[in-house]
N, C-alpha and C positions, 0 to 999 in steps of 0.2 A: 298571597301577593304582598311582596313588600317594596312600599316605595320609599325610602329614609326615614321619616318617622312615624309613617302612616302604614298598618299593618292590615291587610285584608283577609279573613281566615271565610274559606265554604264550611260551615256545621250545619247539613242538611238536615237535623233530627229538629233543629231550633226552628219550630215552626207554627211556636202558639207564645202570646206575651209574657205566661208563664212560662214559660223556657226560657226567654228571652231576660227575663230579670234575672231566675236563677244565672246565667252562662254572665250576665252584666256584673251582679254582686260579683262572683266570683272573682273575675279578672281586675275589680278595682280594689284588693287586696294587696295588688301588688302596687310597690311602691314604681312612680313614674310615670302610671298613667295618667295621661290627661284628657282624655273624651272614648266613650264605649258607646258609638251607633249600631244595635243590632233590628238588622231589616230579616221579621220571619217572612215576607214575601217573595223574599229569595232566600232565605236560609242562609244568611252572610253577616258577617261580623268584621266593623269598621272602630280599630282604635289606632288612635293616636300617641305615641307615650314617647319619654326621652331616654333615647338609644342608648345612654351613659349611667342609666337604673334598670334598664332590664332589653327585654331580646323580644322576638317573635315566639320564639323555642320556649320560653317562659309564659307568653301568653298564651300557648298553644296548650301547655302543660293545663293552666289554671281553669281554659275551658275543660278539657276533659275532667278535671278535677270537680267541675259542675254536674259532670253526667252525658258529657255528651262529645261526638266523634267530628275530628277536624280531619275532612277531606283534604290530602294533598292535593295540591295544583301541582305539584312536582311529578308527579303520579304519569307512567304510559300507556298505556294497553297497546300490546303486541299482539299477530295471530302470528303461529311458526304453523308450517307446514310438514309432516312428520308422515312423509305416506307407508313407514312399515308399522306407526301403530294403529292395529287392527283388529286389539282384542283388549278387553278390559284388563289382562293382566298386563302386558305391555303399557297401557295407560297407568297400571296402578307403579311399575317401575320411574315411569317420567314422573309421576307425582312425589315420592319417594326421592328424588333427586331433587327436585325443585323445592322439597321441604328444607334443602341443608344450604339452600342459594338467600341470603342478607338481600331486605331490598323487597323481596315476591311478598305482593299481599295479597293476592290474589291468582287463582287459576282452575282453567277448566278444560279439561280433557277429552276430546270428541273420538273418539275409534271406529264410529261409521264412519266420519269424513276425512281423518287424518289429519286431525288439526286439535292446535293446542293455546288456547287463549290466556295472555296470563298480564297482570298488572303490576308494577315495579318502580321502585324509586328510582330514577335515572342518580341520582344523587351517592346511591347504597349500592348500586350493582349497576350492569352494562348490558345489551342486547348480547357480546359477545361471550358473557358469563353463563347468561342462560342459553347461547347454546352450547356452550360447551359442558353443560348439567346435561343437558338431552342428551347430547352425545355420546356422557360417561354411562349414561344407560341403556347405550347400545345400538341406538335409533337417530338414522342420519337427517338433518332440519335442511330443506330444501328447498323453503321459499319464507322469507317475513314479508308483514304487512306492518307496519308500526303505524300509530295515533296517538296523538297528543290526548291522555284522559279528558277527557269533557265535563267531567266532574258532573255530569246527572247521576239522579237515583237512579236505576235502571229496576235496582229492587224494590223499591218504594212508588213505582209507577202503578196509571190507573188498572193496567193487569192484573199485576201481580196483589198491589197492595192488600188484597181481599185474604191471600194466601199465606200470605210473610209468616215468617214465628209464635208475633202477635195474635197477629189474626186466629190463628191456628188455637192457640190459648184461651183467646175469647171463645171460641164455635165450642172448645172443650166444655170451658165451664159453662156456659150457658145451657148448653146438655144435661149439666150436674144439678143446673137449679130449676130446669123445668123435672126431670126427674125428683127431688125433693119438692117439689109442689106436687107431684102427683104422687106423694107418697104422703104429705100433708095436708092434703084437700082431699084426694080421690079412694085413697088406700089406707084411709082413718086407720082399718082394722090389721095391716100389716106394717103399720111403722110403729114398730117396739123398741122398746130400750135396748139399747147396742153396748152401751160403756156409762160411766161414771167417772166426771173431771170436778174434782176440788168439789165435793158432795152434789153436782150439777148433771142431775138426766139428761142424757146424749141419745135422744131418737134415731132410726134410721134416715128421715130428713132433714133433721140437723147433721148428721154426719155429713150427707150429699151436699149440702147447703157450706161447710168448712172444706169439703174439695174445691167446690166451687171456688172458692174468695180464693186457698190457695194456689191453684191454677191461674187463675184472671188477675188476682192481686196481687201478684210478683212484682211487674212495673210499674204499678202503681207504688208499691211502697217503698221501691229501689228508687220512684224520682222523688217522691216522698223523704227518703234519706237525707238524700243532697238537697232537695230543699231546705231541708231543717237545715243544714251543715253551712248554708248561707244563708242563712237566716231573710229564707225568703217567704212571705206569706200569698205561696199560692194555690192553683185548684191541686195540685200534685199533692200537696203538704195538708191542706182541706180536707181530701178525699181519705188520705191515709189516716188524718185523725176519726174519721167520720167509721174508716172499715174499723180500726181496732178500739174506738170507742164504743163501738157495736158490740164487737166482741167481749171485751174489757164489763159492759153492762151487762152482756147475759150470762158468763162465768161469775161473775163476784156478787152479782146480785139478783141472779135469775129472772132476768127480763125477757129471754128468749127472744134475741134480735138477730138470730142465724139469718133468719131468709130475708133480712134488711141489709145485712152485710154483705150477702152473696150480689142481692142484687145491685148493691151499688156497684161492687166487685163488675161483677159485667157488663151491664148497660153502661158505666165509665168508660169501661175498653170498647165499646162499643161506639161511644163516644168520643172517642180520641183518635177511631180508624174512622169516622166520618171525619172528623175535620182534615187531617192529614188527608183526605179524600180532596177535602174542599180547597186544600191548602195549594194541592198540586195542581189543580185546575187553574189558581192564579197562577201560579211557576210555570205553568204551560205557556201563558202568556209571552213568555217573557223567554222561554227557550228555544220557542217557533222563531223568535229574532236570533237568536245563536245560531241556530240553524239554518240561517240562510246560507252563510257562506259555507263552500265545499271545503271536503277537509283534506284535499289534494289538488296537485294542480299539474298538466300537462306543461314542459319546459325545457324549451330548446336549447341544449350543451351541446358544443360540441359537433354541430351539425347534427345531430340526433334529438328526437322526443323522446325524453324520460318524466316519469313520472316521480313527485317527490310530495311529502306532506308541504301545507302551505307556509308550515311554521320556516321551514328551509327553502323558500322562493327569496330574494332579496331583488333589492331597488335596481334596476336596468334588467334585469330578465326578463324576456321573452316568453311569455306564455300562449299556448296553443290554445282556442276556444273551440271547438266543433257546435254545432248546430243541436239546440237542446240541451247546451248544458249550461249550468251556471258560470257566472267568470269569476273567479278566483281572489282577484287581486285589483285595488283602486290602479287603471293605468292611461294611456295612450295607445289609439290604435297605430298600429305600424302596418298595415298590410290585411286587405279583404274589405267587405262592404256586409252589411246585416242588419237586419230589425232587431233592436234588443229592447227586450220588456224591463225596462227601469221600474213599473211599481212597487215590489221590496222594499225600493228606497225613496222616492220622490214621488208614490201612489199616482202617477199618470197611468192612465186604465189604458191609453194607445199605443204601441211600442215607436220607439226612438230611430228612424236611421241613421247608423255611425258607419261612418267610412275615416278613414285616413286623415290622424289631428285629432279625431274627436275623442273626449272622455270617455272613460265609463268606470264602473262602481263594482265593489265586490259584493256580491250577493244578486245582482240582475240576471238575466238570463237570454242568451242569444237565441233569439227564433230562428234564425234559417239560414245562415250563409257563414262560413270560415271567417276566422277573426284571428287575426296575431296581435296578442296587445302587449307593451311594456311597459314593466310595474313601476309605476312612479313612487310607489309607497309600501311599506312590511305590512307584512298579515295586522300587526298589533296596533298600526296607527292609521288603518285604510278608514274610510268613510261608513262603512256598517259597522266596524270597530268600537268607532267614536259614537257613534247613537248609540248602542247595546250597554257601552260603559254612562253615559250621559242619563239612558234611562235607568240603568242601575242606581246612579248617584241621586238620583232625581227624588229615590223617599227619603232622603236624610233633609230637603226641605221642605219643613212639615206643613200644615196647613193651618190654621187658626183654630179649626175645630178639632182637629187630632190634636193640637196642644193642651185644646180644652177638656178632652177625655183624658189625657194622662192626668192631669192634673185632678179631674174628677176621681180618675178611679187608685187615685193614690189613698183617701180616706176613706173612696166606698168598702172598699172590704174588710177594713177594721171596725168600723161600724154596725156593717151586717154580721159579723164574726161575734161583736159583743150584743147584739141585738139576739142571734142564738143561745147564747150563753144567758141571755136575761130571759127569754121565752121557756127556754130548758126548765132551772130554776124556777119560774116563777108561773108556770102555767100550773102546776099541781094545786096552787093556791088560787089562783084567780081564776083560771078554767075549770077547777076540779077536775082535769085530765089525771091517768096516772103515771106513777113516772114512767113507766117504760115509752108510755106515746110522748111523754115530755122531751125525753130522751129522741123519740124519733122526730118528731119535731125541730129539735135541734139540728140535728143532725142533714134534716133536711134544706136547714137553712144556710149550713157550709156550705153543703152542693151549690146553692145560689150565690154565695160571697162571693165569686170566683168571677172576676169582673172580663174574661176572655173576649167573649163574643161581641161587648161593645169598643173594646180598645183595637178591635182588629176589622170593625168594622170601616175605616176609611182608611188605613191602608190599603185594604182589599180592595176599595173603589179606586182609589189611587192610582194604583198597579193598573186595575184595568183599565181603568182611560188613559193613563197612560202609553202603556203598550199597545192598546187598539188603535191609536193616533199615530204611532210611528207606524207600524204597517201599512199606515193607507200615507204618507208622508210627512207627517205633523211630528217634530221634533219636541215635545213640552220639557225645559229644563229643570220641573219641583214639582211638587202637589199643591205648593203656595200657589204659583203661575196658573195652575189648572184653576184652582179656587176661583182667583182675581180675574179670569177670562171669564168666567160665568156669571160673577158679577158686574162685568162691564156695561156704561148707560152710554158712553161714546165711541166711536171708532174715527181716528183720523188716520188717513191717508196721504201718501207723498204720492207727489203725478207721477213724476218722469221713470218710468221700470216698475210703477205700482197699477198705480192707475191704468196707464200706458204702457208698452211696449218697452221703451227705450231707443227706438230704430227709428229712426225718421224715415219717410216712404213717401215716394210720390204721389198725390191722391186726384191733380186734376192737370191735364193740359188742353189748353183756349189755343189753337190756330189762327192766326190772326194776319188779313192782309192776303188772303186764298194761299196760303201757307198751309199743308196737312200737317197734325202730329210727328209723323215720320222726319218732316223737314223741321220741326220747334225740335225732338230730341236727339237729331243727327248735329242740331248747332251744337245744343246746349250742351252734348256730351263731349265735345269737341274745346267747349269753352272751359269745363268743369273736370276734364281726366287730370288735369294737374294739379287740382286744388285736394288742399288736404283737410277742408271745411264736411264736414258730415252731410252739409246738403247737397253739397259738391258729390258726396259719393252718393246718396242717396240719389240724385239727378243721373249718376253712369250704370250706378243698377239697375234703373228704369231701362235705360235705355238700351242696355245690354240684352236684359231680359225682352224688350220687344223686338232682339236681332236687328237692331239701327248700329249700320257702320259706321265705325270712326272716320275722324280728317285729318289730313296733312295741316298743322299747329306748329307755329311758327311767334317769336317773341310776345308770350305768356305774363300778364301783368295783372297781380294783383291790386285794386284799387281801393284804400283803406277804407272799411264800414258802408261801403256801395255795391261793389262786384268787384269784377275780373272783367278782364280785356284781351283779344287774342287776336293774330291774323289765323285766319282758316281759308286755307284754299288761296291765298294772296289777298283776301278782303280780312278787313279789321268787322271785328266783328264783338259784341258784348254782352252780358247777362249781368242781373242784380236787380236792387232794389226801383221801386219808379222813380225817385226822387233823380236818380243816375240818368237817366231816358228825359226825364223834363231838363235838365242840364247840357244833353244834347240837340235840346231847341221842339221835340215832340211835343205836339198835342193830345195829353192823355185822357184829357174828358172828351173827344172825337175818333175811336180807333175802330176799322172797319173788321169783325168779323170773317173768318172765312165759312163760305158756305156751299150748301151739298143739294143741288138744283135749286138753288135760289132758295132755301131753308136754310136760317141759322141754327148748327150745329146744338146738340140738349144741352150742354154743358153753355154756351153762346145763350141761348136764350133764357136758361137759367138768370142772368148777368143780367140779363140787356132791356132796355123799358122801350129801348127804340128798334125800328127794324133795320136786322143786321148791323147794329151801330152801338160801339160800349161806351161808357162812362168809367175807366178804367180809377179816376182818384173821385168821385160820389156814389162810385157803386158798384162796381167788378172788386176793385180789391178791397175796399170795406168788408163785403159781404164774405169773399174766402176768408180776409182776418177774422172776423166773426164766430168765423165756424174751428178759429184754432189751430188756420194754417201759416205758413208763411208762404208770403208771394214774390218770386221771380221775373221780371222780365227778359225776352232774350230779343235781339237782334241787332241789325246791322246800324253805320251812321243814317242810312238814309231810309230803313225800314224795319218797324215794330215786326218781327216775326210770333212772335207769340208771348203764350202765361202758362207758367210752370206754377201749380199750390205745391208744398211738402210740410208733411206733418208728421207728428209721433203718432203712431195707429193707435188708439185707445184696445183696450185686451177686449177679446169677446166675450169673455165672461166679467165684465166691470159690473154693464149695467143689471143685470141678474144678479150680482152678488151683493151687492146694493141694497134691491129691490127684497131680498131675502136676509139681510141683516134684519132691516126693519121689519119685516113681519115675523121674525123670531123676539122683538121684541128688544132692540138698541133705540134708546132714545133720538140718538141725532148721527149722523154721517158730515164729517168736514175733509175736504182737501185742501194741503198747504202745500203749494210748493214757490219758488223763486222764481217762476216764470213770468211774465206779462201779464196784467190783468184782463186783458183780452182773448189774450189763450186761456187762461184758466178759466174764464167764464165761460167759454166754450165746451171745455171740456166736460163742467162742473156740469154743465146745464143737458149734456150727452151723457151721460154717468149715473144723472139724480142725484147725486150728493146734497144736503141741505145747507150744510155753509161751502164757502172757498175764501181763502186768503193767500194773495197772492204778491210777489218780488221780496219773498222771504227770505231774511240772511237765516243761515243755520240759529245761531244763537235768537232769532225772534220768532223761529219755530217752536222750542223750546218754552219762551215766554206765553205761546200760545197754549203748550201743552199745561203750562200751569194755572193758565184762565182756568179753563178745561177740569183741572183735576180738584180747583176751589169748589168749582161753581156744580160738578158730580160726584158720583159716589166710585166711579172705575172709568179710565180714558185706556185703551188699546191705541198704540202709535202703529202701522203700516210704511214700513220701507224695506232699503235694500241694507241694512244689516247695516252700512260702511259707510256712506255720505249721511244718512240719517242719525247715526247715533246719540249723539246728545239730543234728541230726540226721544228716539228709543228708549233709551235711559230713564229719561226722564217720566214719563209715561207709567201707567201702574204695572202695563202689560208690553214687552215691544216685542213688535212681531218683524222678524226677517223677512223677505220673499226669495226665494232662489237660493238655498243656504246650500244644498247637495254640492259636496266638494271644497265646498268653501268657509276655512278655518276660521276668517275673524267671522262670517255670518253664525256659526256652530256655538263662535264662545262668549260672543258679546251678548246673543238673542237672548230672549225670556225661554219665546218660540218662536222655532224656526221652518217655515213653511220651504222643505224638501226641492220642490222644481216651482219653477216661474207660474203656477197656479192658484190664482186667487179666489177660485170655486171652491177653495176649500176652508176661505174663513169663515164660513156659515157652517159648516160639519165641523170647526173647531168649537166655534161659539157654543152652536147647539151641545157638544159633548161636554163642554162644560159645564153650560147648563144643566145638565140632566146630571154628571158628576155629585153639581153640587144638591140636587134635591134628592141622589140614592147617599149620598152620606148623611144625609138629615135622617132618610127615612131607617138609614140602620142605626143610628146612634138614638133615635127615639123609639124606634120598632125593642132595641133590645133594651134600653131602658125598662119602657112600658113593661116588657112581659116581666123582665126580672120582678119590677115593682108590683104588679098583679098575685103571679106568684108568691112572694114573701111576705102579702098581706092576705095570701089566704091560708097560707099554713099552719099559724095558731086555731084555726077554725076546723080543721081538719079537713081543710077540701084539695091539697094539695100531695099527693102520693107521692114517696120519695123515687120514684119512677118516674114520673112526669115533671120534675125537678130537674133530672138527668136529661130526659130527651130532649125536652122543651127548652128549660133555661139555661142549659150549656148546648150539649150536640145541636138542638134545634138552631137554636139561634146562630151560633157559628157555621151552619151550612147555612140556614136564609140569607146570612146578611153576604155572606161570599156569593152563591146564589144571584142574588140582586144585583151584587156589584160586576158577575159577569155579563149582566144586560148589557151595559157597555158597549162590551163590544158588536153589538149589533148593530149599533150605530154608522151608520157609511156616510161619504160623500155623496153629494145629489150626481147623479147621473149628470157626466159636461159636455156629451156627445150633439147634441142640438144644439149646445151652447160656441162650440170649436165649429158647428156649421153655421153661423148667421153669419151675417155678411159684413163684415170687418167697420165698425164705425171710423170713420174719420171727418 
């Protein structure tokens, strides 16, 4: 992928640090680069360079030139459908034709099924080249399926990998070297002299023991090569000096280190198909998100549904959803009603009903009802897009302690490289060992110079809590952001869409004056349908939703920072603040109650100290502002009809989410927002939050967040991505809410919390937490062992076997291993939390 000077190559083989340096040295040869980020947790290579010194084709060159294969993204995979080949000879004529077609890298030839799969540079050759190759062979093509290459291993998956080439090479030679043990140990009396190299006796299990290494140590000394050739000091360049060091000692000086060589030879290969094991279990991570979205899409032309790949859907199409399948494309519904399972994307465990207007996301999946949606956006910049590349980009920022390991393991292994080299040497003298165990000694401590397992240890955790976050809806923009979330001692909050809802809603209405509800929401809906004030709507929803009819509304007058004024029904009639009502001559500390057989109403006696009788300015509307609401009066010149509260609903999962920061173990909880300091204390004190500060200007939020960030060691800021940001910003960590769909939430956030769900900053928290104690425990775990290991090997308690399995292959599956714990990590269950009963 190239974007102007920024050049993105897939080299799936680059999948250990030492690869990753050799493929780095190589490409900063050339003149004009200016930055080589290679992430082996995807197998991708990110440089930078100026377009006016060199090309992609040139860097592309310089990796291969390392040793290693740069998957095009250019790349199709076609299926033709070919129903006359039916017999292997027929297939072997299509193959024969498609040998002479420019472009084909690939193909495979089915003649039970009639089907011919092949992969092609769209760039080099055409769909209609290749069939017109079929065709010259006699064999008419009858149906394509085209897809855009996916660029996975497909041969390097958990499958096959056991089987591959490699594989195959190792199972050989390890056959060769347990046969030469059993002709070395077992069969004392039938391993004789075979041959004579350079006056040096060649056993029959030295012979077995030189198949061995040849077999198993082919790639090894092939990456060995190119190591040297970039002059890079790694386990490839290590291992290769250690086999023909081996060698090299027991030809020239008869030391007889066959069956040390053989065994490095294959328990290395052994060692290198575990990791690439462990390697794809991260990249699974991270492919299960590519794979959400389908790689076709139903689309209506023409008055007809055709099917096309998604890469050829464009913005205003009309796409077809049936029931059960995923949806295709970020769009707008146009037509049908359905439950769609958004978790993919914004990890709500409940599905969504979308009807007509409503969003929806590429990669969800509609449960049960026809859906026509239109694509508001291309395959390449839809909403699961944007996450997949985000969390791609996301290990290029690094973490403190991944910086600290690079930087460590830039001198460990020359250190350990000459600490072999000084044991070698020096142990015939000072151990009295001889040289051949000196020699192996040595040899055994390259094996360990090879600093893998600990540099690839936090990337690998990385990866995974990274990608097990997006899954359940947790956007993490770096492995920095992950870091600094786990280290966080505060969390602040914004109220209004955080804290709260956003939606104001009516929470109480007082009949007053034998007035019922029906007649307070029949006024006030009447007063309120023209006003274009939030509480105004909030007041018509009410009353909508209780099926209270509208009035005949007649010269509509709003009254500045008081109310509204209306005739209804030919009476002048009013709603607003009390201050409005004491100005039309009312007694507010005297207002009579309506009541229900001579009971005042629960809501009424709530209020009232006296019977049947309020105190509406010492103690009715004190007590609702108290609680965070705003209060309404409504009625006539000559009669208080009643009390409308309306409030922002606090979320149902605030005060749990709260209550479960701090027993994960956050120091203090604050909410800032601009409101009143009576709402906020209301709310602050419903919520549990331990500070509030409240009629905040943006800019003295900010200030706040700087208190905050003196006085701790991590502050998390909490809003909505957009009115918050300098906030956000400022903050070590800022966290979006609601970011699904929503571009500036996506690019401004640290982390961007998917759907309006704040249950899931305790499952963030906690994954960071635990992130940050499984990269402690790999970056100390492979320390340790390495250092245990290479301080017992002058002692001779360390077998060059147990060098191999343990302080490379070991270590590089535990600590991968570990960092897949990760993802077991879930959200708390929000299902009892979506049933409590709505604070207000």
């Amino acid at each position: 992928m190239d974007r102007g000077d920024v050049a993105q190559f897939s080299v799936p083989e680059m999948d250990c640090p030492s690869c990753a340096g050799k493929v780095e040295n190589s490409v900063r040869k050339l003149d004009g680069i200016n930055g080589v980020d290679p992430a082996v947790t995807t197998g991708t290579l990110t440089v930078s360079y100026d377009p006016e010194q060199t090309t992609p084709a040139s860097i592309s060159g310089r990796i291969e030139k390392a040793g290693y294969r740069v998957e095009d993204d250019g790349e199709i995979t076609a299926k033709f459908t070919v129903p006359e080949m039916d017999c292997p000879s027929c297939a072997g004529k299509i193959e024969n034709a498609l040998e002479r077609v420019d472009g084909v890298s690939t193909y495979a030839t089915q003649p039970t099924t009639g089907k011919v799969t092949i992969t092609y540079d769209e760039s080099a050759t055409s769909e209609s080249d290749i069939v017109a190759a079929i065709e010259s062979a006699g064999y008419e093509v009858t149906d394509t399926t085209t897809g855009r290459h996916s660029g996975s291993r497909s041969e390097d998956s958990e499958e096959s990998i056991w089987t591959n080439t490699r594989a195959i090479k190792t199972w050989i030679s390890g056959g060769f070297v347990a046969l030469g043990l059993l002709f070395e140990f077992f069969l004392v009396g039938q391993n004789a002299e075979v041959a004579t190299v350079v006056s040096r006796e060649l056993f029959v299990a030295d012979v077995l023991f030189l198949v061995a290494i040849a077999v198993g140590g082919q790639e090894i000394l092939r990456n060995g090569y190119y190591s040297a050739r970039n002059l890079n000091l790694d386990i490839d360049f290590l291992m290769s000096v250690a086999i023909v060091g081996a060698l090299v000692a027991s030809l020239a000086f008869g030391e007889a280190l066959y069956f040390e060589a053989a065994t490095l030879a294959f328990l290395f290969s052994v060692a290198e198909l575990l990791e690439r094991y462990s390697m794809d279990r991260a990249r699974n991570s991270l492919q299960e998100l590519m794979d959400l979205s389908p790689d076709e899409a139903t689309v209506k032309r023409d008055g007809e549904e055709v099917t096309v790949p998604v890469d050829d859907v464009v913005v205003g199409d009309v796409v077809v959803v049936k029931p059960g399948e995923k949806i295709p494309m970020d769009g707008e519904v146009t037509d049908g009603e359905s439950a769609v399972n958004q978790a993919p994307i914004t990890g709500e465990s409940v599905p969504v009903d979308k009807t007509t207007g409503d969003e929806v996301y590429a990669g969800t999946i509609n449960e049960e009802g026809y859906l026509e949606v239109q694509v508001t956006s291309e395959a390449s910049d839809n909403t699961l897009s944007r996450i997949v590349e985000m969390v791609e980009d996301a290990q290029s920022n690094k973490t403190e302690r991944e910086q600290f390991v690079e930087r460590f393991s830039a001198y460990y292994t020359p250190v350990v490289v000459g600490v072999a080299i000084l044991v070698t040497l020096g142990s015939p003298y000072v151990l009295g060992t001889s040289w051949s165990t000196a020699v192996v000694y040595g040899l055994t401590l390259l094996v360990l110079a090879c600093p893998c397992a600990f540099v690839i240890s936090t990337p690998v955790s990385v990866v995974s809590g990274i990608t097990s976050a997006a899954k359940n809806g947790v956007l993490i923009k770096g492995g920095n952001h992950l870091e600094a979330m786990g280290a966080v001692d505060v969390v602040a909050f914004d109220k209004t869409g955080t804290l709260t809802k956003g939606e104001l809603a009516v929470t109480d209405v007082v009949p007053l004056n034998g007035n019922n509800e029906e007649d307070v929401l029949n006024c006030a809906r009447g007063l309120e349908q023209r006003s274009e004030h939030p509480i105004g709507e909030a007041i018509v929803a009410e009353a909508t939703n209780a099926g209270v009819e509208g009035r005949e509304i007649d010269q509509f007058e709003s009254i500045t920072g008081k109310g509204v004024r209306a005739t209804l029904d030919g009476k002048p009639h009013f709603a607003g603040k009390p201050g409005l009502f004491e100005e039309l001559g009312f007694d507010l500390s005297h207002v009579h109650a309506t009541t229900d057989g001579g009971v005042v109403t629960q809501a009424a006696r709530q209020l009232c100290d006296r019977h049947n009788c309020l105190d509406l300015l010492e103690d009715a509307v004190p007590k609702l502002q108290s609680e965070g609401k705003t209060v309404i009066l409504v009625g006539t010149e000559d009669e208080l009809e009643g009390i409308i509260a309306v409030a922002d609903e606090i979320r149902p999962q605030a005060k749990r989410t709260i209550a479960r920061l701090k027993d994960l173990g956050v120091k203090r909880t604050v909410m800032l927002t601009g409101d009143n300091e009576r709402t906020a204390q209301a709310i602050a004190k419903q919520v549990g939050v331990d500070e509030f500060r409240a009629e905040l200007l943006p800019d003295e939020k900010v200030s706040a967040i700087d208190e905050f960030v003196e006085e701790y060691d991590g502050v998390a800021m909490v809003g909505d991505g957009i009115n918050d940001a300098p906030a956000l910003a400022t903050a070590t960590v800022g966290v979006a809410m609601g970011a699904a769909g929503t571009d500036t939430a996506l690019e401004t956030a640290d982390i961007a919390l998917m759907a309006d769900d704040l249950s899931k900053l305790p499952y963030l928290y906690e994954l960071a937490n635990d992130a940050n104690s499984v990269i402690r425990q790999n970056i100390w775990a492979s320390l340790g062992v390495k250092a245990a290991l290479a301080v017992g090997v002058p002692f001779g308690l360390v077998p060059i076997w147990l060098a191999v399995l343990a302080g490379d292959a070991g270590m590089t599956v535990g600590v991968t291993g570990n960092a897949m714990r990760l993802s077991r990590i879930q959200p708390e269950n929000t299902d009892e939390q979506l049933a409590e009963t709505p604070q207000r």
